[in-house]
C-alpha positions in Angstrom: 17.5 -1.0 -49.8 20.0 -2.2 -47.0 19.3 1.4 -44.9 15.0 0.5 -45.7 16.2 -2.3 -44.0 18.1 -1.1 -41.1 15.0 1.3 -40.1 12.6 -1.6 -40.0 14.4 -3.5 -38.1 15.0 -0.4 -35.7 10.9 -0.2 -36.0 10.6 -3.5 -34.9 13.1 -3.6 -32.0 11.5 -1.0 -31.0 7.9 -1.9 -30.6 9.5 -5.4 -29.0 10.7 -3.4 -25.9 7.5 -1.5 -26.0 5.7 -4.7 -26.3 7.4 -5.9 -23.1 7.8 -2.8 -21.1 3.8 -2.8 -21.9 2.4 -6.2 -20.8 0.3 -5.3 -17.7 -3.1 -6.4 -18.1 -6.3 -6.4 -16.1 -6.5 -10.3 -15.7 -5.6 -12.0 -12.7 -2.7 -14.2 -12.6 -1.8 -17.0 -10.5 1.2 -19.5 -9.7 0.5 -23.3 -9.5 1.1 -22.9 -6.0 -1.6 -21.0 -5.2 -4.9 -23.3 -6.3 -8.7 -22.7 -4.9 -7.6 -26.1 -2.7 -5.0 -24.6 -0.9 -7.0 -21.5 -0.2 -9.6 -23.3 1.3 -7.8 -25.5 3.2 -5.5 -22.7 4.8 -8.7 -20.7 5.5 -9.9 -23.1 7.8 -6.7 -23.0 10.3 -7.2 -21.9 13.4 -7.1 -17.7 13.3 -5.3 -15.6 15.9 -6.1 -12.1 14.1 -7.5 -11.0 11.4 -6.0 -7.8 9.5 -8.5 -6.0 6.6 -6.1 -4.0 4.3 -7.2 -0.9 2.1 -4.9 1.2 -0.2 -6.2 4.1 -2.1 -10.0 4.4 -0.5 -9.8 7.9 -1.2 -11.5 8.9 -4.3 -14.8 8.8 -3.6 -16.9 10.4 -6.5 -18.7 13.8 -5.4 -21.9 13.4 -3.7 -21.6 9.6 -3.6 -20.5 6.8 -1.2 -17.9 4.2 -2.1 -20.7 1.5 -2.7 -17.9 -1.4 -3.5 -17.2 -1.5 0.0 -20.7 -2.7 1.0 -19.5 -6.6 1.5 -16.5 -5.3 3.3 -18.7 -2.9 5.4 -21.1 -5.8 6.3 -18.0 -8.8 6.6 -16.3 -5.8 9.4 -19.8 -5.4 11.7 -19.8 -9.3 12.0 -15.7 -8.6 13.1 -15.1 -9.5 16.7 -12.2 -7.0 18.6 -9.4 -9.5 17.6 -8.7 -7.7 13.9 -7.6 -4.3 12.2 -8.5 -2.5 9.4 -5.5 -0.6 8.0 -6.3 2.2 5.2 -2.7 2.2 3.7 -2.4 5.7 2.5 -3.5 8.5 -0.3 -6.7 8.7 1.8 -7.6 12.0 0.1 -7.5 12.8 -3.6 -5.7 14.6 -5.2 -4.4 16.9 -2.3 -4.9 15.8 1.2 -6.8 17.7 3.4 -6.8 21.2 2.4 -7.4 24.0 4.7 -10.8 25.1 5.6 -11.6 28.0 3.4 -10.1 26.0 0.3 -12.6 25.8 -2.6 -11.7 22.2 -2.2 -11.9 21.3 1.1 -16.1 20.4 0.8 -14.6 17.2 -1.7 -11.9 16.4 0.6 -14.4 15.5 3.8 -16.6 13.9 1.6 -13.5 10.9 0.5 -12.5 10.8 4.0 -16.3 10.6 5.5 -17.2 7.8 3.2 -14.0 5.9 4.8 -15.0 6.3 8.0 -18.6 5.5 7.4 -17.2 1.5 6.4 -16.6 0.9 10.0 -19.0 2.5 12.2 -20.3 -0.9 13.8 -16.4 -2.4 13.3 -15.5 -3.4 17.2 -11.6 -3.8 16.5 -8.6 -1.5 16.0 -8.7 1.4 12.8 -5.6 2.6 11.5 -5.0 4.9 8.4 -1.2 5.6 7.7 -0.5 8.7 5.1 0.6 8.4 1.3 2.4 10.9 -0.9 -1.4 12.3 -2.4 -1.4 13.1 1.7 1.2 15.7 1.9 0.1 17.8 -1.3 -1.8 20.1 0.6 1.1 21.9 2.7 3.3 18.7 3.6 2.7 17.4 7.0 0.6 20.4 7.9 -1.9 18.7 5.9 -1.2 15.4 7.3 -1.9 16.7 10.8 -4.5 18.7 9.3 -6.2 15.2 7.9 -5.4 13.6 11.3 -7.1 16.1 13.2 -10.3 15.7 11.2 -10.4 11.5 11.5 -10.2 12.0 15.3 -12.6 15.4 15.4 -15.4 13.2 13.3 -15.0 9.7 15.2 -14.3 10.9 18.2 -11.2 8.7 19.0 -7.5 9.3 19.5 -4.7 7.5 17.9 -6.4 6.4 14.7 -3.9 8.2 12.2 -0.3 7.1 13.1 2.4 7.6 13.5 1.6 10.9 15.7 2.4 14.1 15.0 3.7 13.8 11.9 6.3 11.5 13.0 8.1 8.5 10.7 8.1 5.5 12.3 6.0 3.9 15.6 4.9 0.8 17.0 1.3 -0.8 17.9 1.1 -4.5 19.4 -1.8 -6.0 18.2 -1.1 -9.3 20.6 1.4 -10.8 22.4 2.9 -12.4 19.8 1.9 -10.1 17.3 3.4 -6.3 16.0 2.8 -3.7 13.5 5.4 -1.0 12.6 4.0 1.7 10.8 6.3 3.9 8.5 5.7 7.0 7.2 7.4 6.5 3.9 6.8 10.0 2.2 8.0 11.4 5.0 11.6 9.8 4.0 10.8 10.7 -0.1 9.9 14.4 0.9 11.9 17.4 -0.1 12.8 18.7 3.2 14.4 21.6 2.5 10.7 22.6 1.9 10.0 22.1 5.6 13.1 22.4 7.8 11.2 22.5 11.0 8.9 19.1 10.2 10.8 16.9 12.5 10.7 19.2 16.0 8.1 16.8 17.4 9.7 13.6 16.7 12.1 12.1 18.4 13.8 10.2 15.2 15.0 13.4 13.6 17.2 12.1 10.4 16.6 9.5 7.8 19.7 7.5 9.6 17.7 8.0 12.6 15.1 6.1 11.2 16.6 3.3 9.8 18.2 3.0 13.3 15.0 3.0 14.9 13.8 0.5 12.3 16.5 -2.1 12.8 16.0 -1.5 17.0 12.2 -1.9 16.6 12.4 -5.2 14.1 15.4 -7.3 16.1 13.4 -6.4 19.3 10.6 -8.2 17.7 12.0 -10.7 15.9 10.3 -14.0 17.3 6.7 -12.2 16.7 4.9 -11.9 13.6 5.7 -8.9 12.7 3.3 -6.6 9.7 5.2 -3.6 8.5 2.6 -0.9 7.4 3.9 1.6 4.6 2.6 3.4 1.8 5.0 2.9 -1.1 6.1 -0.9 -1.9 9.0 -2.7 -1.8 8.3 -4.6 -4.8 5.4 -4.2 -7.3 4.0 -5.2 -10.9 2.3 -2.3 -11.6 3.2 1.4 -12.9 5.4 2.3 -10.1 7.3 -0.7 -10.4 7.4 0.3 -14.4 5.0 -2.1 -15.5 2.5 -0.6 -18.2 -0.4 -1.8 -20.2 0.8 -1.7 -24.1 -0.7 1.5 -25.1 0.9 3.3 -29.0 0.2 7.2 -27.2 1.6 5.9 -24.2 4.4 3.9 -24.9 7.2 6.5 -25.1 5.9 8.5 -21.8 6.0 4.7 -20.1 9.4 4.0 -21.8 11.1 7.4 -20.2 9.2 6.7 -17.2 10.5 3.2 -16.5 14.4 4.2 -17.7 14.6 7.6 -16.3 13.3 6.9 -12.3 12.5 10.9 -12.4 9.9 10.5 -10.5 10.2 10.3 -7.0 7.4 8.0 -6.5 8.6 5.2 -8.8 10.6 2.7 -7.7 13.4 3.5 -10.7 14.0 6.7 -8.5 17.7 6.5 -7.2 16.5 7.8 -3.8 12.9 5.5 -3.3 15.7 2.5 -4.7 18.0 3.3 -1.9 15.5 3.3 1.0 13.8 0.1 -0.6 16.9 -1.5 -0.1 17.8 -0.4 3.4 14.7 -1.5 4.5 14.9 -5.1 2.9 18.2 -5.6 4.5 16.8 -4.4 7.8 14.3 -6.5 7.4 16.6 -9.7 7.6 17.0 -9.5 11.4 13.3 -10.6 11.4 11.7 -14.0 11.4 8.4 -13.8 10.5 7.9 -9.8 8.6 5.4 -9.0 5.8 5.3 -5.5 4.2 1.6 -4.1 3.4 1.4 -1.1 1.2 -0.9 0.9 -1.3 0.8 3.2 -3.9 -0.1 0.7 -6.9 -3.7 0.4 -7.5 -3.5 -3.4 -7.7 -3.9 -6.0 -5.4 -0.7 -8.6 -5.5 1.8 -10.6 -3.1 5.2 -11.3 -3.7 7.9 -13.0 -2.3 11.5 -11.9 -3.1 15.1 -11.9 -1.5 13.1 -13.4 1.6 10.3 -10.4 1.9 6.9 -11.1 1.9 5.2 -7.8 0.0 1.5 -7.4 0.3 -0.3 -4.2 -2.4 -3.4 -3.6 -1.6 -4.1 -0.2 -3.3 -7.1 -0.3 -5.3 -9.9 1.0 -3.2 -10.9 3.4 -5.2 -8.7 3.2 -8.6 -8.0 0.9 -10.3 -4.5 -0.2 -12.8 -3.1 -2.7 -14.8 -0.7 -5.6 -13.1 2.1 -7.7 -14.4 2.5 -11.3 -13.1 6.0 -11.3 -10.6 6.2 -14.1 -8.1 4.4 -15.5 -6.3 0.7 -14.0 -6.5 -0.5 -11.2 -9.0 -4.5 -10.6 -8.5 -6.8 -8.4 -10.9 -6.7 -4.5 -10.1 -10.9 -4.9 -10.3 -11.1 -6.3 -6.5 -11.1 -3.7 -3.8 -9.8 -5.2 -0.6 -7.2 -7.9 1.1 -8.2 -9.9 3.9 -5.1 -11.6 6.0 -5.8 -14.5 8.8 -3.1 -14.6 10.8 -3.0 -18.6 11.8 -1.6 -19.9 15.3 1.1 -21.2 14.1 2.2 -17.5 13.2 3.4 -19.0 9.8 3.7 -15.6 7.5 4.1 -17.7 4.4 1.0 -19.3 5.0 -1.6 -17.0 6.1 -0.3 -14.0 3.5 -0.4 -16.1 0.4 -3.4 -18.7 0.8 -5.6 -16.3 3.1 -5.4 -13.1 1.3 -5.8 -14.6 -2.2 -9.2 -16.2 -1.1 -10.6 -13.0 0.4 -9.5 -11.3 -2.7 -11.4 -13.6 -4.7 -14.2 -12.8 -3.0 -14.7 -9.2 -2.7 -14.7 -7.8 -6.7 -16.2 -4.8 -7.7 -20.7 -5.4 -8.7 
Protein backbone atom coordinates (compact mmCIF):
# COMPACT_ATOMS: atom_id res chain seq x y z
CA UNK A 1 0.00 0.00 0.00
CA UNK A 2 2.63 2.67 1.31
CA UNK A 3 4.81 1.97 -2.21
CA UNK A 4 0.93 2.43 -4.32
CA UNK A 5 1.30 5.37 -2.52
CA UNK A 6 4.69 6.59 -3.12
CA UNK A 7 4.14 6.15 -7.10
CA UNK A 8 1.04 8.30 -7.00
CA UNK A 9 2.36 10.78 -5.42
CA UNK A 10 5.51 10.57 -7.93
CA UNK A 11 2.52 10.64 -10.70
CA UNK A 12 1.28 13.66 -9.28
CA UNK A 13 4.49 15.62 -8.73
CA UNK A 14 5.10 14.88 -11.92
CA UNK A 15 2.21 16.14 -13.88
CA UNK A 16 2.59 19.46 -11.39
CA UNK A 17 5.93 20.42 -13.10
CA UNK A 18 4.44 19.43 -16.33
CA UNK A 19 1.49 21.46 -15.59
CA UNK A 20 3.71 24.50 -14.98
CA UNK A 21 6.52 23.94 -17.45
CA UNK A 22 3.21 23.76 -19.79
CA UNK A 23 1.18 26.91 -19.16
CA UNK A 24 1.60 28.98 -22.45
CA UNK A 25 -1.58 29.72 -23.96
CA UNK A 26 -2.86 31.50 -26.90
CA UNK A 27 -4.67 34.38 -24.89
CA UNK A 28 -3.34 37.65 -24.48
CA UNK A 29 -2.17 38.90 -21.18
CA UNK A 30 -1.82 42.20 -19.81
CA UNK A 31 -0.42 44.09 -16.55
CA UNK A 32 -2.58 46.72 -14.81
CA UNK A 33 -0.25 49.04 -16.07
CA UNK A 34 -0.84 48.72 -19.44
CA UNK A 35 -4.92 49.70 -19.86
CA UNK A 36 -6.66 50.76 -23.35
CA UNK A 37 -6.41 54.56 -21.50
CA UNK A 38 -2.84 54.65 -21.41
CA UNK A 39 -2.49 53.39 -24.85
CA UNK A 40 -4.44 56.00 -26.18
CA UNK A 41 -3.33 58.65 -24.43
CA UNK A 42 0.54 57.82 -25.21
CA UNK A 43 -0.52 57.37 -28.92
CA UNK A 44 -1.38 60.80 -29.21
CA UNK A 45 2.33 62.31 -28.14
CA UNK A 46 4.01 63.97 -30.42
CA UNK A 47 6.00 61.21 -32.89
CA UNK A 48 9.56 61.65 -34.02
CA UNK A 49 9.77 58.08 -35.90
CA UNK A 50 7.86 55.49 -36.41
CA UNK A 51 9.56 51.81 -36.51
CA UNK A 52 7.13 48.74 -38.09
CA UNK A 53 8.64 45.49 -36.68
CA UNK A 54 8.16 41.88 -38.43
CA UNK A 55 9.72 38.60 -37.16
CA UNK A 56 9.18 35.33 -38.98
CA UNK A 57 7.36 36.79 -42.45
CA UNK A 58 8.84 34.00 -44.13
CA UNK A 59 6.46 31.27 -44.59
CA UNK A 60 4.34 32.14 -47.11
CA UNK A 61 2.11 29.12 -48.29
CA UNK A 62 2.92 27.99 -51.98
CA UNK A 63 1.30 29.85 -54.63
CA UNK A 64 -0.23 32.34 -52.20
CA UNK A 65 0.50 35.86 -50.67
CA UNK A 66 0.68 36.55 -47.05
CA UNK A 67 -2.90 38.21 -47.10
CA UNK A 68 -2.64 39.15 -43.07
CA UNK A 69 -0.38 41.77 -44.03
CA UNK A 70 -3.00 43.69 -46.07
CA UNK A 71 -3.72 46.42 -43.07
CA UNK A 72 -0.04 46.62 -42.55
CA UNK A 73 0.55 46.92 -46.38
CA UNK A 74 -2.03 49.75 -46.67
CA UNK A 75 -1.07 51.55 -42.87
CA UNK A 76 2.91 51.61 -44.70
CA UNK A 77 1.75 53.41 -48.26
CA UNK A 78 0.12 56.19 -46.03
CA UNK A 79 3.96 56.15 -44.11
CA UNK A 80 5.74 59.37 -44.61
CA UNK A 81 10.00 58.88 -44.95
CA UNK A 82 10.29 59.40 -41.19
CA UNK A 83 9.83 55.45 -40.22
CA UNK A 84 11.36 51.85 -40.83
CA UNK A 85 10.15 48.57 -41.41
CA UNK A 86 12.52 46.02 -39.88
CA UNK A 87 11.89 42.19 -40.96
CA UNK A 88 13.70 40.59 -37.90
CA UNK A 89 14.96 37.48 -39.36
CA UNK A 90 14.03 33.67 -40.58
CA UNK A 91 12.86 35.45 -43.76
CA UNK A 92 12.94 32.15 -45.65
CA UNK A 93 11.53 28.86 -44.51
CA UNK A 94 12.87 26.25 -43.72
CA UNK A 95 16.41 26.82 -45.47
CA UNK A 96 17.20 30.27 -46.56
CA UNK A 97 17.88 30.88 -49.93
CA UNK A 98 19.02 27.85 -51.62
CA UNK A 99 21.05 27.89 -54.61
CA UNK A 100 19.59 28.15 -57.99
CA UNK A 101 19.21 24.79 -59.42
CA UNK A 102 17.84 23.53 -55.87
CA UNK A 103 14.43 21.75 -56.28
CA UNK A 104 13.65 24.24 -53.65
CA UNK A 105 14.69 27.38 -54.64
CA UNK A 106 11.09 28.16 -56.71
CA UNK A 107 9.42 28.17 -52.80
CA UNK A 108 12.13 30.15 -51.42
CA UNK A 109 11.55 33.40 -53.87
CA UNK A 110 8.09 33.01 -53.59
CA UNK A 111 8.36 33.82 -49.18
CA UNK A 112 10.81 36.40 -49.88
CA UNK A 113 8.69 38.06 -52.89
CA UNK A 114 5.61 38.20 -50.95
CA UNK A 115 7.77 40.29 -48.29
CA UNK A 116 8.85 42.59 -50.49
CA UNK A 117 5.57 43.00 -52.20
CA UNK A 118 4.25 44.66 -48.43
CA UNK A 119 6.22 47.79 -49.17
CA UNK A 120 6.24 48.67 -52.69
CA UNK A 121 4.58 52.13 -52.15
CA UNK A 122 6.44 52.38 -48.43
CA UNK A 123 8.59 55.88 -48.83
CA UNK A 124 10.87 55.13 -45.68
CA UNK A 125 13.88 52.94 -44.78
CA UNK A 126 13.57 48.68 -45.26
CA UNK A 127 15.67 46.61 -43.38
CA UNK A 128 15.73 42.69 -43.06
CA UNK A 129 18.38 41.30 -40.63
CA UNK A 130 19.10 37.30 -40.89
CA UNK A 131 17.78 34.45 -38.37
CA UNK A 132 19.17 31.03 -37.76
CA UNK A 133 16.35 29.37 -40.63
CA UNK A 134 18.77 32.00 -42.82
CA UNK A 135 22.00 30.19 -42.60
CA UNK A 136 20.53 26.47 -43.35
CA UNK A 137 21.22 26.70 -46.75
CA UNK A 138 25.17 26.84 -46.80
CA UNK A 139 25.73 29.28 -43.75
CA UNK A 140 26.48 32.74 -44.77
CA UNK A 141 26.81 31.74 -48.37
CA UNK A 142 23.10 31.57 -48.24
CA UNK A 143 22.82 34.73 -46.41
CA UNK A 144 24.66 36.59 -49.11
CA UNK A 145 23.00 34.49 -51.36
CA UNK A 146 19.36 35.79 -49.89
CA UNK A 147 20.94 39.40 -49.75
CA UNK A 148 21.85 39.39 -53.20
CA UNK A 149 18.28 38.52 -54.36
CA UNK A 150 16.44 41.35 -51.99
CA UNK A 151 18.74 43.92 -53.72
CA UNK A 152 18.60 42.14 -57.47
CA UNK A 153 14.51 42.21 -57.19
CA UNK A 154 14.11 45.84 -55.53
CA UNK A 155 16.68 47.27 -57.12
CA UNK A 156 18.25 49.01 -53.99
CA UNK A 157 21.55 48.56 -51.99
CA UNK A 158 21.88 48.26 -48.39
CA UNK A 159 18.55 46.63 -47.48
CA UNK A 160 19.94 43.38 -45.88
CA UNK A 161 22.49 44.35 -43.10
CA UNK A 162 24.88 44.02 -41.78
CA UNK A 163 26.93 43.69 -45.22
CA UNK A 164 28.65 40.99 -46.33
CA UNK A 165 27.97 38.67 -43.95
CA UNK A 166 29.35 40.72 -41.28
CA UNK A 167 28.01 40.71 -37.28
CA UNK A 168 27.39 43.92 -36.11
CA UNK A 169 26.80 47.60 -37.94
CA UNK A 170 25.29 50.80 -37.45
CA UNK A 171 22.34 52.87 -39.26
CA UNK A 172 21.24 56.39 -37.79
CA UNK A 173 17.78 56.86 -38.38
CA UNK A 174 18.01 60.67 -36.91
CA UNK A 175 19.91 62.73 -35.02
CA UNK A 176 18.99 61.69 -31.98
CA UNK A 177 18.12 58.36 -32.96
CA UNK A 178 20.36 54.78 -33.74
CA UNK A 179 19.84 51.30 -34.71
CA UNK A 180 22.54 48.58 -34.18
CA UNK A 181 21.85 45.65 -36.00
CA UNK A 182 23.43 42.23 -34.78
CA UNK A 183 23.83 39.26 -36.56
CA UNK A 184 23.13 36.94 -33.69
CA UNK A 185 23.51 33.45 -35.49
CA UNK A 186 26.50 34.56 -36.70
CA UNK A 187 27.84 34.42 -32.92
CA UNK A 188 25.60 30.80 -32.29
CA UNK A 189 27.15 29.34 -35.56
CA UNK A 190 29.53 26.37 -35.59
CA UNK A 191 32.49 27.98 -37.09
CA UNK A 192 34.64 25.42 -37.49
CA UNK A 193 32.12 24.67 -40.34
CA UNK A 194 33.20 27.92 -42.05
CA UNK A 195 36.71 29.01 -41.07
CA UNK A 196 36.97 31.60 -43.77
CA UNK A 197 33.37 33.48 -42.88
CA UNK A 198 34.86 36.35 -41.24
CA UNK A 199 37.55 37.55 -44.16
CA UNK A 200 35.29 40.40 -45.07
CA UNK A 201 34.56 41.83 -41.73
CA UNK A 202 36.50 43.78 -39.88
CA UNK A 203 35.20 42.47 -36.33
CA UNK A 204 36.83 39.04 -36.71
CA UNK A 205 36.13 37.20 -33.13
CA UNK A 206 33.21 36.99 -30.93
CA UNK A 207 35.42 39.27 -28.27
CA UNK A 208 35.75 41.50 -31.21
CA UNK A 209 32.23 41.86 -31.31
CA UNK A 210 31.30 42.42 -27.99
CA UNK A 211 34.06 45.08 -28.17
CA UNK A 212 32.62 46.69 -31.01
CA UNK A 213 29.22 46.45 -29.25
CA UNK A 214 30.15 48.18 -26.05
CA UNK A 215 32.18 51.08 -28.50
CA UNK A 216 29.06 51.43 -30.62
CA UNK A 217 26.41 51.64 -27.55
CA UNK A 218 28.64 54.22 -25.03
CA UNK A 219 29.23 56.25 -28.26
CA UNK A 220 25.52 56.52 -28.43
CA UNK A 221 24.40 56.59 -25.17
CA UNK A 222 22.37 59.95 -24.96
CA UNK A 223 20.32 58.78 -28.21
CA UNK A 224 17.52 56.38 -28.35
CA UNK A 225 19.11 53.69 -29.21
CA UNK A 226 16.98 50.25 -30.98
CA UNK A 227 19.18 47.15 -31.05
CA UNK A 228 17.96 44.90 -33.95
CA UNK A 229 18.66 40.97 -33.47
CA UNK A 230 17.21 37.84 -34.21
CA UNK A 231 17.17 35.76 -31.11
CA UNK A 232 15.81 37.48 -27.73
CA UNK A 233 17.08 38.40 -24.69
CA UNK A 234 14.21 37.40 -22.70
CA UNK A 235 11.02 35.60 -23.97
CA UNK A 236 7.71 33.62 -22.82
CA UNK A 237 7.56 31.43 -25.36
CA UNK A 238 9.24 27.98 -26.52
CA UNK A 239 12.68 29.30 -26.72
CA UNK A 240 12.48 30.71 -23.51
CA UNK A 241 11.07 27.01 -22.32
CA UNK A 242 7.61 28.02 -22.04
CA UNK A 243 5.14 25.28 -23.56
CA UNK A 244 1.49 24.83 -24.01
CA UNK A 245 0.46 21.70 -21.63
CA UNK A 246 0.38 19.01 -24.12
CA UNK A 247 0.39 14.82 -22.51
CA UNK A 248 2.62 13.73 -26.07
CA UNK A 249 4.54 16.61 -25.60
CA UNK A 250 5.31 17.11 -22.20
CA UNK A 251 8.39 15.02 -21.77
CA UNK A 252 10.08 16.34 -25.22
CA UNK A 253 9.21 20.01 -23.60
CA UNK A 254 10.53 18.89 -20.14
CA UNK A 255 14.17 17.70 -21.77
CA UNK A 256 13.92 20.58 -23.84
CA UNK A 257 13.58 23.29 -21.12
CA UNK A 258 16.35 21.26 -18.56
CA UNK A 259 18.74 20.15 -21.02
CA UNK A 260 19.49 23.74 -23.20
CA UNK A 261 20.69 21.20 -26.13
CA UNK A 262 19.59 23.24 -28.45
CA UNK A 263 21.46 25.93 -29.57
CA UNK A 264 18.66 28.11 -30.30
CA UNK A 265 17.02 28.01 -26.89
CA UNK A 266 17.81 30.26 -24.40
CA UNK A 267 18.73 27.20 -21.74
CA UNK A 268 21.84 26.68 -24.18
CA UNK A 269 25.03 27.38 -22.08
CA UNK A 270 26.51 29.24 -25.08
CA UNK A 271 23.06 31.51 -26.34
CA UNK A 272 23.00 32.09 -22.11
CA UNK A 273 26.40 33.47 -22.14
CA UNK A 274 26.04 35.96 -25.07
CA UNK A 275 22.47 36.93 -23.62
CA UNK A 276 24.26 38.00 -20.77
CA UNK A 277 27.17 39.86 -22.22
CA UNK A 278 24.99 41.75 -24.09
CA UNK A 279 22.65 42.85 -21.15
CA UNK A 280 25.57 44.00 -19.35
CA UNK A 281 26.80 45.86 -22.39
CA UNK A 282 23.82 47.22 -22.66
CA UNK A 283 24.06 49.18 -19.18
CA UNK A 284 26.38 51.83 -20.63
CA UNK A 285 23.13 52.97 -22.51
CA UNK A 286 20.38 55.31 -21.52
CA UNK A 287 17.69 54.91 -23.49
CA UNK A 288 18.21 50.94 -25.46
CA UNK A 289 15.35 48.56 -26.51
CA UNK A 290 16.13 45.09 -27.99
CA UNK A 291 13.71 44.04 -31.06
CA UNK A 292 13.82 40.39 -32.09
CA UNK A 293 11.88 37.51 -33.75
CA UNK A 294 12.87 33.89 -32.96
CA UNK A 295 9.57 33.34 -30.79
CA UNK A 296 6.51 33.42 -32.80
CA UNK A 297 4.75 35.70 -30.33
CA UNK A 298 4.45 39.11 -29.96
CA UNK A 299 5.40 40.42 -26.16
CA UNK A 300 7.49 43.21 -24.28
CA UNK A 301 9.32 42.87 -21.28
CA UNK A 302 11.26 44.75 -19.01
CA UNK A 303 13.99 42.98 -16.88
CA UNK A 304 17.41 43.87 -15.08
CA UNK A 305 16.76 47.43 -16.86
CA UNK A 306 16.30 46.02 -20.70
CA UNK A 307 13.49 46.84 -22.59
CA UNK A 308 12.85 43.44 -24.93
CA UNK A 309 10.52 43.79 -27.79
CA UNK A 310 9.35 39.93 -29.88
CA UNK A 311 7.83 40.38 -32.63
CA UNK A 312 8.03 37.04 -34.53
CA UNK A 313 4.79 35.93 -35.61
CA UNK A 314 4.40 36.98 -39.20
CA UNK A 315 3.89 34.04 -40.47
CA UNK A 316 3.64 31.33 -37.39
CA UNK A 317 2.25 31.49 -34.86
CA UNK A 318 2.95 29.84 -30.80
CA UNK A 319 1.84 29.78 -27.50
CA UNK A 320 3.04 32.72 -24.77
CA UNK A 321 3.46 32.75 -21.15
CA UNK A 322 2.69 36.04 -19.27
CA UNK A 323 6.47 37.52 -17.92
CA UNK A 324 6.57 41.20 -17.11
CA UNK A 325 5.53 43.68 -18.26
CA UNK A 326 3.44 42.93 -21.54
CA UNK A 327 2.63 39.44 -23.00
CA UNK A 328 0.28 39.85 -26.29
CA UNK A 329 -1.59 36.82 -28.17
CA UNK A 330 0.70 34.96 -30.82
CA UNK A 331 -2.57 35.52 -33.35
CA UNK A 332 -1.50 39.25 -34.26
CA UNK A 333 1.12 39.65 -36.93
CA UNK A 334 2.92 42.95 -36.46
CA UNK A 335 4.42 45.60 -33.76
CA UNK A 336 4.12 49.17 -34.35
CA UNK A 337 6.58 51.51 -32.13
CA UNK A 338 6.18 55.57 -32.03
CA UNK A 339 9.06 56.90 -30.97
CA UNK A 340 7.77 60.24 -28.96
CA UNK A 341 9.97 63.54 -28.63
CA UNK A 342 10.67 63.11 -25.54
CA UNK A 343 12.76 59.99 -26.58
CA UNK A 344 11.23 58.25 -23.49
CA UNK A 345 11.94 54.30 -24.40
CA UNK A 346 9.63 53.25 -21.50
CA UNK A 347 6.90 55.02 -22.96
CA UNK A 348 6.64 54.72 -26.53
CA UNK A 349 7.77 50.70 -26.36
CA UNK A 350 5.15 49.65 -23.93
CA UNK A 351 1.93 51.97 -24.52
CA UNK A 352 2.60 52.38 -28.48
CA UNK A 353 3.31 48.96 -29.51
CA UNK A 354 0.56 47.29 -27.41
CA UNK A 355 -2.04 49.58 -29.20
CA UNK A 356 -0.82 48.71 -32.71
CA UNK A 357 -0.77 45.21 -31.76
CA UNK A 358 -4.25 45.36 -30.74
CA UNK A 359 -5.10 46.46 -33.86
CA UNK A 360 -3.55 44.39 -36.47
CA UNK A 361 -4.93 40.51 -35.68
CA UNK A 362 -5.08 38.01 -38.08
CA UNK A 363 -9.18 38.12 -40.38
Amino acid sequence: MLVVRRKAHRIVSYLLVLAHFGCATYEPHFNEESTENEIEVSSKKESIHSLYLIGDAGGAKPGEPLSHFQSLKDRLALESSDATLIFLGDNIYQKGMPKKDDENRLLAEHRMDAQLDLFSDFKGQVIFIPGNHDYYSGGVKGVLRQANYIEKKTGKKHLFLPENGCPIQKVDLGDDLVLLVLDTQWYLENWDKSPTKNDDCEVKTRDQFFEEFESLVKKNAMKTTIVALHHPLYSGGSHGGQFKFSILRSIPNLLRKTSGASMQDQQNPFYTEFKKRLITLSQYGEKIVFVSGHEHILQYVERENVVQIVSGSGSKTSASRHIPFLSISARMVTIFISILANRSVKSFSSSCSSYWCHKTRHP
